[in-house]
C-alpha positions in Angstrom: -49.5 31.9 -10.4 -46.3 32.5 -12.7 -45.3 35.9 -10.5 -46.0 33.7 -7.3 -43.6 31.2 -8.8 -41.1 33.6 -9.8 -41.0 35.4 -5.9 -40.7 31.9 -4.4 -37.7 31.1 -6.8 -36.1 34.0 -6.2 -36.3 34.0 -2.3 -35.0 30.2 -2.5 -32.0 31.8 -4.3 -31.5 35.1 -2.1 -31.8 33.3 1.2 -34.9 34.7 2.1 -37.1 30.9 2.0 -35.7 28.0 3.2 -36.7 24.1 2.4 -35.8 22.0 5.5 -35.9 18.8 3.8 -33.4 20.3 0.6 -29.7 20.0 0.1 -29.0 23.3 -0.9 -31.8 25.3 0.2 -31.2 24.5 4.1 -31.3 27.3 6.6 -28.0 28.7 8.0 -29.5 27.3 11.4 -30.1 24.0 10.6 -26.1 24.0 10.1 -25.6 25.3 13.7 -25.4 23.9 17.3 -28.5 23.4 19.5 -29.3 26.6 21.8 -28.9 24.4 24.0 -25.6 23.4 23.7 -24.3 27.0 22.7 -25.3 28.6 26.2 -21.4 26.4 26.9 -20.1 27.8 24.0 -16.6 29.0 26.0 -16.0 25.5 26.4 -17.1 24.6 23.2 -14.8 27.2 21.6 -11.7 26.6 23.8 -12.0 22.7 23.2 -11.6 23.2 19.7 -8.0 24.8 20.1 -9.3 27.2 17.1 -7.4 31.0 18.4 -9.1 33.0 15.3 -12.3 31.8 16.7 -11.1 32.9 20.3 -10.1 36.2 19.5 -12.7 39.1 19.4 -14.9 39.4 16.6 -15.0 43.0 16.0 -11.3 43.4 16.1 -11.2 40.5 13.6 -13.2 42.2 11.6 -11.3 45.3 11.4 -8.0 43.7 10.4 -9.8 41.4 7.5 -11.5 44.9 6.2 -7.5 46.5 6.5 -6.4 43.6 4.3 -9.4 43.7 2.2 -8.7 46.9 1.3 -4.7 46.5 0.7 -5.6 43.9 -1.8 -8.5 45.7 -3.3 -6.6 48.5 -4.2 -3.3 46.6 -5.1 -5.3 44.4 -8.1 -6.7 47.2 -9.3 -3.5 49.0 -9.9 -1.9 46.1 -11.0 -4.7 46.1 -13.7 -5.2 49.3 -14.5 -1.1 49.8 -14.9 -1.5 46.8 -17.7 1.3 44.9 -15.1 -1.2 42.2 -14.8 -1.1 40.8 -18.6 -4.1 38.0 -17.9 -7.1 40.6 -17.6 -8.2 41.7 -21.0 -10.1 44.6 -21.3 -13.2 44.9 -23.9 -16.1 47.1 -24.8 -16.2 51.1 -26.3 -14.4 52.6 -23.5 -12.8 49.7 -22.2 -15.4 49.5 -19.3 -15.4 45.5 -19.4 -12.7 42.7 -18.2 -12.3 39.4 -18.6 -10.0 36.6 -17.8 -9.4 34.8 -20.5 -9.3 30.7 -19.6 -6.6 29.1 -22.1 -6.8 25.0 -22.3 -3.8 23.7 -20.8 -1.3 21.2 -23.0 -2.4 17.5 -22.3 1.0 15.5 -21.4 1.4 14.0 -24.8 2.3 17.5 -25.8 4.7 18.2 -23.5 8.6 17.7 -23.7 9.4 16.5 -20.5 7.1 13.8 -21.2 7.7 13.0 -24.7 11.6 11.9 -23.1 10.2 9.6 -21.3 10.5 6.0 -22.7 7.5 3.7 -22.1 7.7 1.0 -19.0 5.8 -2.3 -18.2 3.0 -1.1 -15.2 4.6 -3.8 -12.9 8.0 -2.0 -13.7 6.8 0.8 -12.7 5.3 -0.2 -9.8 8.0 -2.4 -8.2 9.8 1.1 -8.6 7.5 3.0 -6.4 7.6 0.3 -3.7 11.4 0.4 -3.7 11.1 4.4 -3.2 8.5 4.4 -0.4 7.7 0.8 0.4 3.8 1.1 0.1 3.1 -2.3 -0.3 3.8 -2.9 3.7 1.0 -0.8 3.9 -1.1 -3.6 3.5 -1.4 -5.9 6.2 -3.0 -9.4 5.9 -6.9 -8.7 7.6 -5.9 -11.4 10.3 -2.5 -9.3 11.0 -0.6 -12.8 11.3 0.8 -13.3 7.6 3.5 -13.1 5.7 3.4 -12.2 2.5 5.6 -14.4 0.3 7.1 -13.2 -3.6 4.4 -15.5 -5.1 1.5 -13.5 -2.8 3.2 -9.8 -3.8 3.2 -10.7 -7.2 -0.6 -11.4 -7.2 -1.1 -8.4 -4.5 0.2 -6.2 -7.5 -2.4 -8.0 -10.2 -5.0 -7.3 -8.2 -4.2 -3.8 -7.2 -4.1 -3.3 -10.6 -7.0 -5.1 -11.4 -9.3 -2.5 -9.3 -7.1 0.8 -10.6 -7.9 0.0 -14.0 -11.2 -2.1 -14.0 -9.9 -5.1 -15.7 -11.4 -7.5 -12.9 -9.3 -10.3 -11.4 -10.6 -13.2 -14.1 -8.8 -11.4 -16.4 -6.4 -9.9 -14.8 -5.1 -13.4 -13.4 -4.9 -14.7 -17.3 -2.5 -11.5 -18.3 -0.4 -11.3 -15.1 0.1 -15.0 -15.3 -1.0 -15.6 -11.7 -4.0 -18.1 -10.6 -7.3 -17.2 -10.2 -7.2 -18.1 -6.2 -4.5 -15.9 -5.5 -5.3 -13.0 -7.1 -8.9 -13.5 -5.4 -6.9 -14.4 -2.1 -4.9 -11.1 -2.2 -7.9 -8.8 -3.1 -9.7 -10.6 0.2 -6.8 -10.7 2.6 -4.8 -7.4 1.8 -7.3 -4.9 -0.2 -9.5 -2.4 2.0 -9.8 0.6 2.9 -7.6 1.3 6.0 -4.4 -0.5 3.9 -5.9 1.5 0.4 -5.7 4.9 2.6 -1.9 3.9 4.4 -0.2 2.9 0.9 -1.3 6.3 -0.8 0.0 8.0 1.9 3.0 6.6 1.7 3.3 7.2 -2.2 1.6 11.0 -1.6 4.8 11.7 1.0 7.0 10.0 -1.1 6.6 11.9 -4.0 6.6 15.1 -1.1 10.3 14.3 -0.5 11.2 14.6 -4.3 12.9 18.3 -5.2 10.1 18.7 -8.3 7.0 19.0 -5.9 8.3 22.2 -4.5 8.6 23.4 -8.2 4.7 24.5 -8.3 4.3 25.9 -4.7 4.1 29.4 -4.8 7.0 31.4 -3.8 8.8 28.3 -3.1 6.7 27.7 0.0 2.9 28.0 -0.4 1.2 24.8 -1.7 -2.1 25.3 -3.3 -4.4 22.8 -3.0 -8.0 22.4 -5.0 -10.5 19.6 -5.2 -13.3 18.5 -7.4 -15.5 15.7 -8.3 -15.9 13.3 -11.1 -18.7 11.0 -11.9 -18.7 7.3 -12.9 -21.4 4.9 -13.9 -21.8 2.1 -10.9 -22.4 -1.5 -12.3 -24.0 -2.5 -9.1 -26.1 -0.6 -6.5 -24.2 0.7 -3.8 -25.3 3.4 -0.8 -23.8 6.6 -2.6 -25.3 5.8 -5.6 -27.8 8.4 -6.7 -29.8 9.3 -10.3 -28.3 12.4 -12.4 -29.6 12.8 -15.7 -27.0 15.2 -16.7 -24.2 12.4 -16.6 -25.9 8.9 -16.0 -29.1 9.3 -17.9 -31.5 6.9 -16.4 -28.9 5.1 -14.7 -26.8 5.6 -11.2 -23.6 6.4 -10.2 -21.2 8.2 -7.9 -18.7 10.8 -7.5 -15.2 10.6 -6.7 -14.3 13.6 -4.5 -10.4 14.2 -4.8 -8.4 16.3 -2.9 -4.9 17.8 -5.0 -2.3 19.7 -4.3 1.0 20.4 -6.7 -1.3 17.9 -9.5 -0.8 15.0 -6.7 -4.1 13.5 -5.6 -3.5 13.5 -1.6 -7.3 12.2 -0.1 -10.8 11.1 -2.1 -14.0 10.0 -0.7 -17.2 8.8 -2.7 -20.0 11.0 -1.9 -23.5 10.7 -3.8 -24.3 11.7 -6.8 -27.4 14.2 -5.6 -25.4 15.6 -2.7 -23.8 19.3 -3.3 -19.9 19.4 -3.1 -19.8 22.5 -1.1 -20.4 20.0 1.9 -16.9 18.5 2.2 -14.6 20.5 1.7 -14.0 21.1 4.7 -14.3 17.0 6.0 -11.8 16.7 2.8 -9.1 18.6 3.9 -9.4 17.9 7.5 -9.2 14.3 7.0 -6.5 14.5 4.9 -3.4 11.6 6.7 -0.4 12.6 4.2 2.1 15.1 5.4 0.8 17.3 2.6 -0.5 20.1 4.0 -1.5 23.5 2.0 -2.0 27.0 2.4 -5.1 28.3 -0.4 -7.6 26.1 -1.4 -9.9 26.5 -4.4 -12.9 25.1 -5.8 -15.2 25.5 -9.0 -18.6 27.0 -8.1 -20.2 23.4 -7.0 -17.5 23.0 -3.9 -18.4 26.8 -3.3 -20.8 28.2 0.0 -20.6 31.3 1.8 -20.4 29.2 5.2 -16.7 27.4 3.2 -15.6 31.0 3.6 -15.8 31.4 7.9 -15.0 27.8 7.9 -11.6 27.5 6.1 -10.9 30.8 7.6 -11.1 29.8 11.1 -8.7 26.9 10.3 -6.2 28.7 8.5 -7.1 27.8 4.8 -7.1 31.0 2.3 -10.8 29.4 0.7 -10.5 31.2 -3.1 -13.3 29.4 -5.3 -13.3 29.7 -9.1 -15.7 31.5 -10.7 -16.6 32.0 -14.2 -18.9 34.7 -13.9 -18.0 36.9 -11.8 -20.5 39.5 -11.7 -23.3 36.9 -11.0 -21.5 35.8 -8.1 -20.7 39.1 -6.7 -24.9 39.9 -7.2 -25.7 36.9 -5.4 -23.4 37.2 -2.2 -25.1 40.7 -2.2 -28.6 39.9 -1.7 -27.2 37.0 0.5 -28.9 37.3 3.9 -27.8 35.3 7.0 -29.5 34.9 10.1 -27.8 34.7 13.7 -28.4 32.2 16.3 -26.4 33.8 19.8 -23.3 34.3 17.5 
């Protein structure tokens, strides 16, 4: 019974069994088009204004597998010639590499930001609006009224109320503003469509400033990665799901953050049981600022072998993180896909 076990874990893992009902042990069909619908599939394909997918496969194929092998050889020169400093070599015959991961400086250690002289939040914030204007963004949800000082002041209260979790109660009390209007502002002004519009506007704001170009790559290329993080919910919502290895017995959610040049440019709450593989692509696609980037990277959870195609086909260089390589080159080995009329 153990062996039996052991082959049915290991096909779940190769590719070879599939669980219908799973997250991450789906078959690469279930993830396709009806037959039905791909017997149209020149429509389908010409609709999408997609020309990678529109050009012919095989000839595709054979320019990847040229650059494949340009870059293959070029990193392994570059390491071999000791020109690339981060691999370290290890073992008798210096048969094994590694790349080392260093902990980067937190911003209390660093210079630039030790200059900087502490400000009041609402300071800091009545700066931003002055720089990009975000508060316009939101629009009374009867799109008739005017916001007057006394409502902008309790607008920023209860923007920062939410950002921070203080809660309006108390928020109201320190900001020196009444309960009802702080309550009246969160109501009126505070949802999602105005939430999305002001970030954007701070996201291509900070776009326009000379430092963002400092960490693209060649002066050009803007990397972009994105990644989760889990919180505790207080109250039961749709997304939120049970996982022991953050909430214990209780729920939460995960924050799924797009971020390019260390600017957080689109999020969306997905559930805490559902595999982050499955939106990368809806996360950069539905991304509204004028940030757009060139290589995208994930850890191993925002990682699939259907990313790859995916990102490919809309321009994204898809380069996921891992931290063991040689397990991940094993497993895309015995990977096995099947083919539905491709």
């Amino acid at each position: 019974m153990a062996a039996l076990y052991r082959r049915v874990a290991g096909g779940l893992v190769s590719g070879d069994l599939f669980v219908s009902d799973s997250l991450s042990y789906k078959s690469f069909d279930e993830d396709l088009v009806e037959t039905k619908a791909w017997e149209n599939k020149e429509s389908l394909i010409g609709s999408m204004e997609l020309p990678k997918l529109e050009s012919n496969s095989g000839d595709l194929l054979d320019d990847l597998e040229k650059e494949f092998n340009e870059l293959y050889s070029r990193v392994n020169k570059r390491i071999l010639s000791g020109e690339n400093s981060y691999i370290k070599f290890s073992g008798k015959n210096n048969e094994k590499w590694t790349l080392p991961y260093t902990k980067p400086e937190g911003p209390s250690k660093i210079a630039f930001f030790k200059s900087l002289p502490p400000i009041e939040l609402n300071t800091l914030l009545n700066l931003v609006d002055k720089q990009c204007s975000f508060t316009s963004a939101f629009t009374h949800v009867l799109g008739r009224y005017v916001k007057s000082d006394q409502s902008m002041k309790s607008l920023l209260a209860a923007i920062t109320a939410c950002a921070t979790n203080i809660g309006l109660k108390k928020m109201a009390r320190n900001a020196n503003v009444s309960s009802e209007d702080i309550h009246q502002a969160y109501r009126n002004f505070i949802r999602l469509e105005t939430l999305k519009t002001a970030c954007d506007a701070v996201v291509d704001g900070i776009k326009n400033l000379p430092l963002f170009s400092n960490w693209n790559i060649d002066g050009e290329e803007i990397y972009s990665s994105s990644d989760g993080q889990n919180f505790r919910v207080s109250r039961e919502t749709c997304n939120a799901r049970y996982s022991s290895k953050y909430f214990g017995l209780e729920k939460g959610v995960v924050s799924y953050t797009l971020n390019a040049n260390y600017v957080p440019i689109n999020s969306r709450i997905i559930g805490a049981n559902e595999h982050e593989s499955q939106f990368v692509l809806d996360i950069l696609l539905d991304n509204t600022s004028e940030v757009r980037s060139n290589t995208h990277t994930t850890d191993s959870h925002g990682e699939n072998k259907i990313n790859f195609p995916l990102l490919f086909f809309f321009d994204y260089v898809f380069a996921p993180r891992y931290k063991n390589f040689s397990k991940e080159a094993k497993n895309i080995s015995s990977t096995s896909f099947s083919q539905k009329g491709l």
